[in-house]
VEXNU-314773 format. One record per residue (C-alpha): residue number from 1; residue in one letter; x, y, z. Coordinates in Angstrom, 1 decimal. Each point is the difference from the previous one (the first is absolute). Last residue first. Example, Ala and Ser with C-alpha at 12.3 -4.5 7.8 and 13.67 -1.06 7.14 Angstrom:
! VEXNU-314773
+-----+------+--------+--------+--------+
| pos | code |      u |      v |      w |
+-----+------+--------+--------+--------+
|   2 |    S |   13.7 |   -1.1 |    7.1 |
|   1 |    A |   -1.4 |   -3.4 |    0.7 |
+-----+------+--------+--------+--------+
! end
This chain:
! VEXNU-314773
+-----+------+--------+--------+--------+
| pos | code |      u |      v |      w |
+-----+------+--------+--------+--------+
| 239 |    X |  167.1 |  109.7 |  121.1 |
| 238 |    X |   -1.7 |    1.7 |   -2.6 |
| 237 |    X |   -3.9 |   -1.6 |    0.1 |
| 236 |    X |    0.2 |   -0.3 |    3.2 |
| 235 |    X |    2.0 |   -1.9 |    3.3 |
| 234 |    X |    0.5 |    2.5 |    2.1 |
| 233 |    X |   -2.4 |    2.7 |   -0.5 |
| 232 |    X |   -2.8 |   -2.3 |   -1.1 |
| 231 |    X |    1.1 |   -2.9 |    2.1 |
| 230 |    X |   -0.4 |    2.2 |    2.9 |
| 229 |    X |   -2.8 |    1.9 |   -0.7 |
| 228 |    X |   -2.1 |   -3.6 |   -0.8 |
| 227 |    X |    1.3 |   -1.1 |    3.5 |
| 226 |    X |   -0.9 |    3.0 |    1.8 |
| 225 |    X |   -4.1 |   -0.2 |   -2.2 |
| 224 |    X |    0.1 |   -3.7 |    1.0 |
| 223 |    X |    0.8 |    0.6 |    3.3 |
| 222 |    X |   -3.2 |    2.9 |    0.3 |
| 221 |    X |   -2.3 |   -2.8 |   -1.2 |
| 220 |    X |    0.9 |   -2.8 |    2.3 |
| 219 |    X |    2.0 |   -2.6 |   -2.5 |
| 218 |    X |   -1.3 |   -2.8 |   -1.0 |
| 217 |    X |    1.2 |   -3.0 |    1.6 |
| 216 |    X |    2.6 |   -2.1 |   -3.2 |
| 215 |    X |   -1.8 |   -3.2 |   -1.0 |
| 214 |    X |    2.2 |   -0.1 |   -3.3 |
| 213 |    X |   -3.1 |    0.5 |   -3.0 |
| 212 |    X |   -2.3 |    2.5 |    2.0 |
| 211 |    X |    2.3 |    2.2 |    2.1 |
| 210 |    X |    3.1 |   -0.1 |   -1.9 |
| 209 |    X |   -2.2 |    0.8 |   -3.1 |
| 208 |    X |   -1.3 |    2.7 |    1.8 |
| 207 |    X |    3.2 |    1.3 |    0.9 |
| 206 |    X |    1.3 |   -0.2 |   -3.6 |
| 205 |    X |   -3.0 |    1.8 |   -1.3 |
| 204 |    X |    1.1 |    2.8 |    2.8 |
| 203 |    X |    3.7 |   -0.3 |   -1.7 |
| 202 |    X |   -0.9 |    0.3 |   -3.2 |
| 201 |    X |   -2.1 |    3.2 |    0.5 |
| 200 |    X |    2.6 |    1.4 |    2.0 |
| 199 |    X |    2.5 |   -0.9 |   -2.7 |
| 198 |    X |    2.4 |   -2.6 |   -0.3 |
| 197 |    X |    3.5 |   -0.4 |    0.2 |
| 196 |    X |    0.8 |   -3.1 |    1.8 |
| 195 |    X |    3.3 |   -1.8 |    0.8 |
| 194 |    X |    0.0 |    1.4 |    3.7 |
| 193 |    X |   -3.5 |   -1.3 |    1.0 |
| 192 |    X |    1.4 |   -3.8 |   -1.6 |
| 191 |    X |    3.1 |    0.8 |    2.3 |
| 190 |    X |   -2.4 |    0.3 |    3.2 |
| 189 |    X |   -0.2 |   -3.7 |   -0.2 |
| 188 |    X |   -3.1 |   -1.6 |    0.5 |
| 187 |    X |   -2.9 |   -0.5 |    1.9 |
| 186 |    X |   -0.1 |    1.2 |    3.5 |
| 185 |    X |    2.7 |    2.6 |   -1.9 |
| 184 |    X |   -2.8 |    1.6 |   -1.6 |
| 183 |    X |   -2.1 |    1.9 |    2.7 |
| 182 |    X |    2.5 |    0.2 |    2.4 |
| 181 |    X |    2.4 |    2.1 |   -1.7 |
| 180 |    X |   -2.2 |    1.6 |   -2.1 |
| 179 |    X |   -2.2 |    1.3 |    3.0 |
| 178 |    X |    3.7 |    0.8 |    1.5 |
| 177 |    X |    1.1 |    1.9 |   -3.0 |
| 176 |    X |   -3.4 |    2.4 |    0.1 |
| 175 |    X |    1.6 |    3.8 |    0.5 |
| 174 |    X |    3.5 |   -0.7 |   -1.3 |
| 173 |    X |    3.6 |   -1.7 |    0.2 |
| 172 |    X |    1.2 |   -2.3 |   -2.5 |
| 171 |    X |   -0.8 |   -3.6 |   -0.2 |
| 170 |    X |    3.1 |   -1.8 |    0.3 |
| 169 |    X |   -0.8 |   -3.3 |    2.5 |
| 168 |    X |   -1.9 |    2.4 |    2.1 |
| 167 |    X |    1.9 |   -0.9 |    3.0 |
| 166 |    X |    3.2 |   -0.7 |   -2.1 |
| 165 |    X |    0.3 |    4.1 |    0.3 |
| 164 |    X |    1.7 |    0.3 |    2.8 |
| 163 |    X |    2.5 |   -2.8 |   -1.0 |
| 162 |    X |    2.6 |   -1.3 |    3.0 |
| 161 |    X |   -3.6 |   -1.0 |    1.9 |
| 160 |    X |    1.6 |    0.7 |    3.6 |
| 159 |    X |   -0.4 |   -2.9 |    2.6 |
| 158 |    X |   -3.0 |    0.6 |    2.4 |
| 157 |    X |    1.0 |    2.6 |    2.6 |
| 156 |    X |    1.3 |    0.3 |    3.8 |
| 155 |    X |   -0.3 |   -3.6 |    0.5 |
| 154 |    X |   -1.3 |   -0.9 |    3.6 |
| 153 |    X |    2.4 |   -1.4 |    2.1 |
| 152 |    X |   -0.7 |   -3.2 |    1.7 |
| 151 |    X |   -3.5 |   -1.6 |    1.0 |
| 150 |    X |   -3.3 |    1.3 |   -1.8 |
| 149 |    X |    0.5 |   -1.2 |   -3.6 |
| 148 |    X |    2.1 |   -2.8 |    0.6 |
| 147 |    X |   -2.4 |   -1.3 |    2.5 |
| 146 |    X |   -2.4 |   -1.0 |   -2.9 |
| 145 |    X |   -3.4 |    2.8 |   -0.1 |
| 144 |    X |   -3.1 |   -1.8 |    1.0 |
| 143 |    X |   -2.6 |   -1.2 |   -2.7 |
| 142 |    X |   -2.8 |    2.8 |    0.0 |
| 141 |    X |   -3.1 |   -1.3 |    1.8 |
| 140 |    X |   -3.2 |    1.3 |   -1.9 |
| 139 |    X |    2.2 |    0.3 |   -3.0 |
| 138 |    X |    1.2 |    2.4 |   -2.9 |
| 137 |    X |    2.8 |    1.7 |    2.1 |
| 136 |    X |    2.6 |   -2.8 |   -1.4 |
| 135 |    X |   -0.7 |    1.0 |   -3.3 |
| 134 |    X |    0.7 |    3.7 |    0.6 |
| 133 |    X |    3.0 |   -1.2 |    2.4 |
| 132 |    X |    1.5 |   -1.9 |   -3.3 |
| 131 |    X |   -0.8 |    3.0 |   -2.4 |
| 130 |    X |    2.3 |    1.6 |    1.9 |
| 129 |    X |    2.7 |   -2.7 |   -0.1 |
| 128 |    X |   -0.5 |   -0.4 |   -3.6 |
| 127 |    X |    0.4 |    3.8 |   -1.1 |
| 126 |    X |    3.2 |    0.7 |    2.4 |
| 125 |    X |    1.6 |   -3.3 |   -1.1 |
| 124 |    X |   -0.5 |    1.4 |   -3.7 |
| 123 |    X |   -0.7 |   -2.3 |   -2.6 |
| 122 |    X |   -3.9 |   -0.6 |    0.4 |
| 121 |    X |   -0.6 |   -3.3 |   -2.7 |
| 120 |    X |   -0.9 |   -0.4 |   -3.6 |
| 119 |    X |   -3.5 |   -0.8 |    0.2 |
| 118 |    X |   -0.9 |   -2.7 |   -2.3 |
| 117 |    X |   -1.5 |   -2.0 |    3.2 |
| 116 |    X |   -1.3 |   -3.8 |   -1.5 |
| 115 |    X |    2.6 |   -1.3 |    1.8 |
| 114 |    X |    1.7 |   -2.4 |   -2.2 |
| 113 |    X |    3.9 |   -0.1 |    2.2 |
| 112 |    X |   -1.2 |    1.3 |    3.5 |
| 111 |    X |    2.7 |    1.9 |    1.9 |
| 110 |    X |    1.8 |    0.5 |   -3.1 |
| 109 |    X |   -3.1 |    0.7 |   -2.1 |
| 108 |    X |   -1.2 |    3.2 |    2.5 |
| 107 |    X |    3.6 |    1.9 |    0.1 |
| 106 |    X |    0.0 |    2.9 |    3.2 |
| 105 |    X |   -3.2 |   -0.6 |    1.4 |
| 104 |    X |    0.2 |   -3.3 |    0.0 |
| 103 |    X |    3.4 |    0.2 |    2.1 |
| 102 |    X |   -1.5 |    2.5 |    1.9 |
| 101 |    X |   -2.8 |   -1.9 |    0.6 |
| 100 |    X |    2.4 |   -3.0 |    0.8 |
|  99 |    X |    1.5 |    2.0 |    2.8 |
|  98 |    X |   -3.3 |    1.5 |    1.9 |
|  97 |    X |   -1.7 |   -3.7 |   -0.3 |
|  96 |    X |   -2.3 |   -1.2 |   -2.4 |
|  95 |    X |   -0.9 |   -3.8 |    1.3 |
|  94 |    X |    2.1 |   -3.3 |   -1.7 |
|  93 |    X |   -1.2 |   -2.6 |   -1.6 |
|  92 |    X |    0.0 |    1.1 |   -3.3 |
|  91 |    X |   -2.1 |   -2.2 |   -2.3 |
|  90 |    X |   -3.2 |    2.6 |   -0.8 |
|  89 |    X |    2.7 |    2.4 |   -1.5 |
|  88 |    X |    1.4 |   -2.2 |   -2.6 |
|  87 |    X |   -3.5 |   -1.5 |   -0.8 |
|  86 |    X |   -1.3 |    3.7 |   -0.8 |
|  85 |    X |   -2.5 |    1.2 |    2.8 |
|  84 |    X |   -3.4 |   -0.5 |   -0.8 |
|  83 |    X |   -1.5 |    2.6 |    2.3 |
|  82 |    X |   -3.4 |   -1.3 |    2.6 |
|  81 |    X |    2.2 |    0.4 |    3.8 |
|  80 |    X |    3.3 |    1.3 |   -0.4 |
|  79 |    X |    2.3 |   -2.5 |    0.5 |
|  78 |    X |    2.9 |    0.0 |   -2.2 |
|  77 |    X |    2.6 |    1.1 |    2.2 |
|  76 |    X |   -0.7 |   -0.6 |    3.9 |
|  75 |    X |   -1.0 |    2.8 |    1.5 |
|  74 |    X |    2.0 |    2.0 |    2.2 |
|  73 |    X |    0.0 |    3.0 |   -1.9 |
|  72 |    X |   -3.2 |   -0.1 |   -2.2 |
|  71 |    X |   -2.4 |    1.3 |    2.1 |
|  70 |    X |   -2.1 |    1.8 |   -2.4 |
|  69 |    X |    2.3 |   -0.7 |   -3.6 |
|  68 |    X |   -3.3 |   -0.8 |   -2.3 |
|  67 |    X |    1.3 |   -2.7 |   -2.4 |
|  66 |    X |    1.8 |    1.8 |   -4.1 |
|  65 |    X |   -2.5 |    0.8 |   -2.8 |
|  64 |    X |   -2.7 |    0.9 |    2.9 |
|  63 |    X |   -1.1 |   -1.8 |    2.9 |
|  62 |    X |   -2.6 |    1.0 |    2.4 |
|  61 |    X |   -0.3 |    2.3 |    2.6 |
|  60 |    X |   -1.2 |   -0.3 |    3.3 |
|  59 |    X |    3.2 |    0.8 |    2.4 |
|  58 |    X |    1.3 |    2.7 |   -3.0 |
|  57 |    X |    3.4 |   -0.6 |   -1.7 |
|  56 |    X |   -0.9 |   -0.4 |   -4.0 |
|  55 |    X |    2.4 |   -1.0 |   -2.6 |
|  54 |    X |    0.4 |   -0.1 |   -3.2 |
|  53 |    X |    0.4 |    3.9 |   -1.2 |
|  52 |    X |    0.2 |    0.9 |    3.5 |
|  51 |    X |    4.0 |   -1.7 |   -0.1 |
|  50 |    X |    1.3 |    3.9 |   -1.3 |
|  49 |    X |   -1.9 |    1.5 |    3.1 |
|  48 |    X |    1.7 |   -2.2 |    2.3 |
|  47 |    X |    3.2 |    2.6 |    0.0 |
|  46 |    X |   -2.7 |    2.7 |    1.1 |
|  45 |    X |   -0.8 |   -2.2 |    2.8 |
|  44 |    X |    3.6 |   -0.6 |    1.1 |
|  43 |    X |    0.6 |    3.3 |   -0.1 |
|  42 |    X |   -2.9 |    0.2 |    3.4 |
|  41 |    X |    1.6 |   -3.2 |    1.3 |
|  40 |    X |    3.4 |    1.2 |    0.9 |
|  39 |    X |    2.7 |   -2.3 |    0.8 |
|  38 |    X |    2.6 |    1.4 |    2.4 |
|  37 |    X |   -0.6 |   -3.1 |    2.6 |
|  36 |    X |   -0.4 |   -2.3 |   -3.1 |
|  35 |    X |    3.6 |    1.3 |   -1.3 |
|  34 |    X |    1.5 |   -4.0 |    2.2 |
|  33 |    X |   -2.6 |   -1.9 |   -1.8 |
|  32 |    X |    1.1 |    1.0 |   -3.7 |
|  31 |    X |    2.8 |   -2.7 |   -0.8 |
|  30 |    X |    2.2 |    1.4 |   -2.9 |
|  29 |    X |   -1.5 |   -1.6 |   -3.0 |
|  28 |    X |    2.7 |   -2.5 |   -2.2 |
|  27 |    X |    0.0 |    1.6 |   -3.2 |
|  26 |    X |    3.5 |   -0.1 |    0.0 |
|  25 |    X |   -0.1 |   -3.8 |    0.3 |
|  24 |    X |   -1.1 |   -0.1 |   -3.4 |
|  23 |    X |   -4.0 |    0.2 |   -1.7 |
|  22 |    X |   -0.7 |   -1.5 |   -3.4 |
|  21 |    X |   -0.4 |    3.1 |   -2.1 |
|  20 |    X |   -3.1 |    1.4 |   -1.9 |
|  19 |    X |    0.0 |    3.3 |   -1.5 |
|  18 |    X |   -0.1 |   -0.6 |   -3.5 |
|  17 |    X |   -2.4 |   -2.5 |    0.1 |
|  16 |    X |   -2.3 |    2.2 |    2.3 |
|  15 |    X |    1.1 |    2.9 |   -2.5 |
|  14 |    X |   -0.9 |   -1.7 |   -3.3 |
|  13 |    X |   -3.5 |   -1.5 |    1.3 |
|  12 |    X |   -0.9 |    3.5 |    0.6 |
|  11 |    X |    0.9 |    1.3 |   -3.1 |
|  10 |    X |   -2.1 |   -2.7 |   -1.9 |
|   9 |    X |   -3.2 |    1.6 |    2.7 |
|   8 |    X |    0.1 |    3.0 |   -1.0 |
|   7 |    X |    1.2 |   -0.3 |   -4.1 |
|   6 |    X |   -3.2 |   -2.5 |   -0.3 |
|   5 |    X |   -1.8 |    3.4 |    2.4 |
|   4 |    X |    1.0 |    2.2 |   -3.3 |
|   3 |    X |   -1.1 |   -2.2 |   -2.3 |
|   2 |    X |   -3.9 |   -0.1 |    1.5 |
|   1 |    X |   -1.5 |   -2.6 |    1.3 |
+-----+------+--------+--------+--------+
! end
């Protein structure tokens, strides 16, 4: 391994230090069921694109890093058939509903404390609740909408971000940020990107690296070439 990955990987275990906080009753998640009538599944499927680095969603497929997610609203957590869920998964009781998605969704170790999951959660409301009729359209027999979404008012928008630019979590804007976007942050913080000055070269060793040393899904060939633009422009040599 070379020194440059030792820096990698040591600056990743800064920043998840650095950026953990136990959770306060600000954090509390608004309740999502009553913006599943304004939900839109389509965004919801390119917000899942950052979760295919684990996880498959087809009827017949198998498990990858993370359980195949077919039909997994409505079942009950921890079950699906032949993964080896971690023990504080397996002992929930409980089945995935539309609220404790969001709630999972939103901060995975503080709805399970030692789930295996590193992912660092879906912050926006509009983002989880999307992704939540995605998820719910993977079934045979899609779990039925709660009353609160089809009785009373329907809201006229999700709640407003306050940040425009906390969807990308401060990559700047160009041809390729959302390949970067969801092609890293499945596994880490998209402050080690930021700390980085490398050169194209560096950064497609890096990639492979990524791919065979950390498990990362290789790239289709025209997304690596966007994300090796990107970092190159963005994040080279002069940066």
């Amino acid at each position: 391994m070379s020194l440059r990955h030792w820096i990698f990987i040591t600056a990743c275990v800064v920043v998840s230090f650095s950026a953990t906080r136990y959770p306060t009753a600000q954090d509390t998640p608004e309740p999502i069921e009553k913006f599943l009538a304004i939900a839109d599944p389509v965004a919801g499927e390119k917000v899942f694109l950052q979760c295919r680095g684990c996880h498959t969603a087809d009827e017949k497929g198998g498990h990858g890093i993370g359980p195949n997610l077919w039909n997994v609203v409505g079942r009950k957590i921890g079950t699906a058939p032949g993964y080896d869920y971690s023990s504080a998964m397996a002992a929930r009781e409980e089945a995935w509903s539309f609220g404790n998605l969001a709630i999972y969704l939103q901060d995975p170790q503080r709805f399970v404390p030692g789930t295996r999951m590193g992912f660092p959660g879906i912050r926006e409301v509009r983002d989880r609740v999307n992704v939540i009729a995605y998820l719910r359209g993977l079934s045979a027999s899609p779990l039925p909408l709660p009353e609160s979404a089809m009785s009373g008012p329907m809201p006229g928008s999700f709640p407003p971000s306050g940040n425009e630019e906390h969807n990308w979590e401060g990559l700047p804007s160009g041809r390729g940020r959302d390949k970067v976007f969801y092609a890293c942050r499945v596994c880490h913080s998209l402050k080690i990107v930021q700390q980085q000055c490398l050169s194209r070269s560096s950064w497609d060793e890096t990639l492979t690296w990524m791919v065979e040393e950390q498990g990362m899904v290789e790239p289709a060939p025209q997304d690596r070439k966007r994300i090796l633009d990107y970092l190159a422009i963005h994040f080279g040599v002069e940066c």
